[in-house]
C-alpha positions, 0 to 999 in steps of 0.5 A, a space after each residue: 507511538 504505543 497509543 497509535 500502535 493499538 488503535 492501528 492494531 484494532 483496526 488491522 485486526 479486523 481489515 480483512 472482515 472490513 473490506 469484505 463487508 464493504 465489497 458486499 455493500 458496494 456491490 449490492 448498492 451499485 446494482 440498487 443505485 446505479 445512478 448514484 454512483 455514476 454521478 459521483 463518478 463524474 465529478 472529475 477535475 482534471 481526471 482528478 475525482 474529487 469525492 475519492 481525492 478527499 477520501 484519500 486525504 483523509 486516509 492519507 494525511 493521518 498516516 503521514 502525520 505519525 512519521 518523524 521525518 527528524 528520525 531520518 539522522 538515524 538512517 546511517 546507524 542502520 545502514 546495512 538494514 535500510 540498504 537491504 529495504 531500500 533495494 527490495 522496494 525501489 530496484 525488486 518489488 515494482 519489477 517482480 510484481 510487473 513479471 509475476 503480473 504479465 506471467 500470471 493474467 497475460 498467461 496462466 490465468 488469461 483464459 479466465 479474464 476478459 481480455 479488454 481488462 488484462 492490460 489494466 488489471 497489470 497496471 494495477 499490481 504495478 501501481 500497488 507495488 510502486 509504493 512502500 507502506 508507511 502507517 501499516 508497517 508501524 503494526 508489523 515492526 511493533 509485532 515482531 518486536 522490531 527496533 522502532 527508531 529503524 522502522 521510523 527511519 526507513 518510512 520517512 527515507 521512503 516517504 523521501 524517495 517516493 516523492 521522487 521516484 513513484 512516477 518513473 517506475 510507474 511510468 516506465 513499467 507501465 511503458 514496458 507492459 505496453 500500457 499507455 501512460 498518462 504522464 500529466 494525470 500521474 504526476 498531478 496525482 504525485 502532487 495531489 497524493 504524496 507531496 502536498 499531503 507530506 509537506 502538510 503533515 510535516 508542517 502540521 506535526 510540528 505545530 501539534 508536537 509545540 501545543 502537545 497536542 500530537 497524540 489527541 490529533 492522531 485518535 480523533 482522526 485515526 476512525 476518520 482514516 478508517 471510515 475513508 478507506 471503507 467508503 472509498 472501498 463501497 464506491 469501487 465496488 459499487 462500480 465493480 460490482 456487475 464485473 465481479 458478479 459477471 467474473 466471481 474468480 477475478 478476486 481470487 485469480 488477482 490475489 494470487 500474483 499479490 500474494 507470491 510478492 509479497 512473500 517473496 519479497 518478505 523472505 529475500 529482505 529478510 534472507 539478505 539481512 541474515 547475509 549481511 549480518 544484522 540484527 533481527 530487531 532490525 531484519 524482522 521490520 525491513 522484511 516487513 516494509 519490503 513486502 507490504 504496499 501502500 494502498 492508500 496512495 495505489 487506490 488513488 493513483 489507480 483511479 487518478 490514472 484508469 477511472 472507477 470502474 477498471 481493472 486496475 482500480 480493481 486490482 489495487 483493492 484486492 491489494 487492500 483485501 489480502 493485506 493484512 492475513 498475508 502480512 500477518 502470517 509473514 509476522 509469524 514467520 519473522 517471529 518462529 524464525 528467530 532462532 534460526 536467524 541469530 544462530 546463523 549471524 552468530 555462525 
C-alpha cells in the first residue's frame, strides 16, 4: 500500500491546482468550440453518455482495485470505529447536506442564483454526499497515521452497503426536495458505475494478486485514474463555462454548504469515537471517511441523472474543487488534536 500511498499523495497534493487549471481550460474551449462539445454530449445511450461512462471507468476501476474486500473479517475488531462511520455516512451526511443544501441555495443564497438551477444544484450536493470515498481516504488514514486494517475494512463495508443503499437515499431525498426522480437512469448508473465496476476489480484483483503483478497494475493505471478526472473536469466545464462566466459567484456560494459538511461531519465522527472510547489510530481514519465523498461515482450519477450542463453536474465538481484543501486542513485537526483526544479516553 506504501507505493499506492505516494503516488495518490502526489496527486492529492496538487488536485486543487489541477481542477482549477481544467475548469479554465474547459471554459475557454466550450466558449471556442462549442460544437465539439455538443456532440460528445449527445452521444448518449439510454441517458447514459458514453465518452463520460468510459472516463469514469477509468477513474473508477483503479481505485476499487486497491480495496481488499477479504479485509472485511476485520470489520468486528473495530467495531465501535465502524459503528460511529457507518451511522455519519449512511443515516447523517446525505441528510444534513440535503438541509444544509435546501437552507443555503433555496434561501440565503437564492438571491444570487438563477432560480431554474436551484433545485438541481440540491440535488447535486445530495448525489456528492450519498456516496463515502473510498480510494482518497487511504491518503488521510495514512496522514494521520491511522490504523490501515481499520481503514481497509470500513471502505470495502461501504463499498458493500453503497451498492445497496446509494439509490434509496438519492432517491428519497431527491423526492424530499421536490426533485423529480428518474429511477430507471439511477439505478442503471448504480449498475454501470458501482456494481459492474466492484465485481470487475474484485475478480481482477485477485487474478493480479496470483501473478504478483497487483502493484505494477496499479502504477501503470493510477496517471490514467488522474488524467480522466481532469478530462471529464474539461468537459463539464466546457459545457459550464457561459453559466460560470454569467454567475462567477456560483463557485464560491456551492463551496460553502460542501464545506460546513464536510466539517461538521469530520468532527461529530471524530467527537462520537471519543465518546465511545476508541483508539485515535482508529478515530482519526473514521472521522475522515465520514466526511469526504466519492466524487467520482457523484460526477457520473450527476450526469447520468441531469445532463452536462446542470447545476447538479456543476455542484458535484465543486465537490471535487474543494476536496482536498478542506480534507486536509481536517487532517491537521485530527493530528493537533491528539493530546487532547487520548487524554479524554484515559479520563
Amino acid at each position: 500500500m506504501s507505493s499506492e500511498s505516494k503516488s495518490m499523495g502526489l496527486f492529492a497534493r496538487f488536485l486543487t491546482l489541477w481542477v482549477f487549471l481544467c475548469i479554465t481550460v474547459g471554459i475557454g474551449l466550450g466558449a471556442l468550440f462549442p460544437s465539439i462539445f455538443h456532440m460528445l454530449g449527445d452521444m448518449e445511450v439510454a441517458h447514459i453518455n458514453i465518452p463520460v461512462a468510459l472516463l469514469i471507468w477509468a477513474m473508477i476501476l483503479p481505485m476499487l482495485l486497491k480495496i481488499d474486500y477479504s479485509a472485511l473479517h476485520e470489520v468486528w475488531h473495530h467495531r465501535r470505529g465502524v459503528g460511529v462511520t457507518l451511522a455519519i455516512n449512511w443515516l447523517v451526511k446525505p441528510f444534513s447536506m440535503a438541509l444544509l443544501g435546501w437552507l443555503f441555495l433555496q434561501y440565503l443564497f437564492a438571491p444570487y442564483l438563477e432560480t431554474a438551477k436551484i433545485p438541481e444544484y440540491i440535488a447535486g450536493l445530495i448525489i456528492l454526499a450519498a456516496a463515502p470515498c473510498t480510494a482518497m481516504v487511504f491518503v488521510w488514514s495514512r496522514l494521520t497515521n491511522g490504523h490501515p486494517q481499520f481503514t481497509l475494512s470500513q471502505v470495502a463495508l461501504n463499498d458493500v452497503i453503497m451498492v445497496f443503499a446509494f439509490a434509496p437515499i438519492v432517491g428519497l431525498l431527491l423526492g424530499v426536495a421536490s426533485i423529480t426522480v428518474p429511477w430507471d437512469t439511477l439505478f442503471l448508473s448504480v449498475l454501470l458505475y458501482i456494481v459492474i465496476p466492484v465485481v470487475i476489480a474484485y475478480i481482477t484483483r485477485k487474478a493480479l494478486l496470483a501473478m504478483d503483478r497487483l502493484d505494477d497494475v496499479l502504477h501503470i493505471m493510477d496517471p490514467v485514474s488522474m488524467a480522466a478526472l481532469l478530462v471529464t473536469v474539461v468537459l463539464l466545464f466546457g459545457f459550464q463555462g457561459e453559466q460560470i462566466l454569467a454567475q462567477p459567484l456560483v463557485i464560491l456560494l456551492l463551496a460553502i454548504p460542501i464545506t460546513i459538511q464536510v466539517y461538521f461531519n469530520s468532527m461529530l465522527a471524530y467527537w462520537l469515537n471519543r465518546r465511545l472510547g476508541v483508539v485515535h489510530s482508529v478515530a482519526g481514519p473514521s472521522a475522515l471517511i465520514g466526511a469526504s465523498n466519492f466524487f467520482e461515482l457523484a460526477v457520473a450519477a450527476a450526469i447520468a441523472l441531469f445532463g452536462f450542463e446542470s447545476g447538479a453536474a456543476l455542484a458535484t465538481v465543486v465537490g471535487v474543487l474543494v476536496e482536498v484543501p478542506v480534507m486536509l486542513s481536517v487532517v491537521s485537526i485530527v493530528n493537533r488534536s491528539k493530546g487532547w483526544y487520548e487524554q479524554g479516553i484515559r479520563g
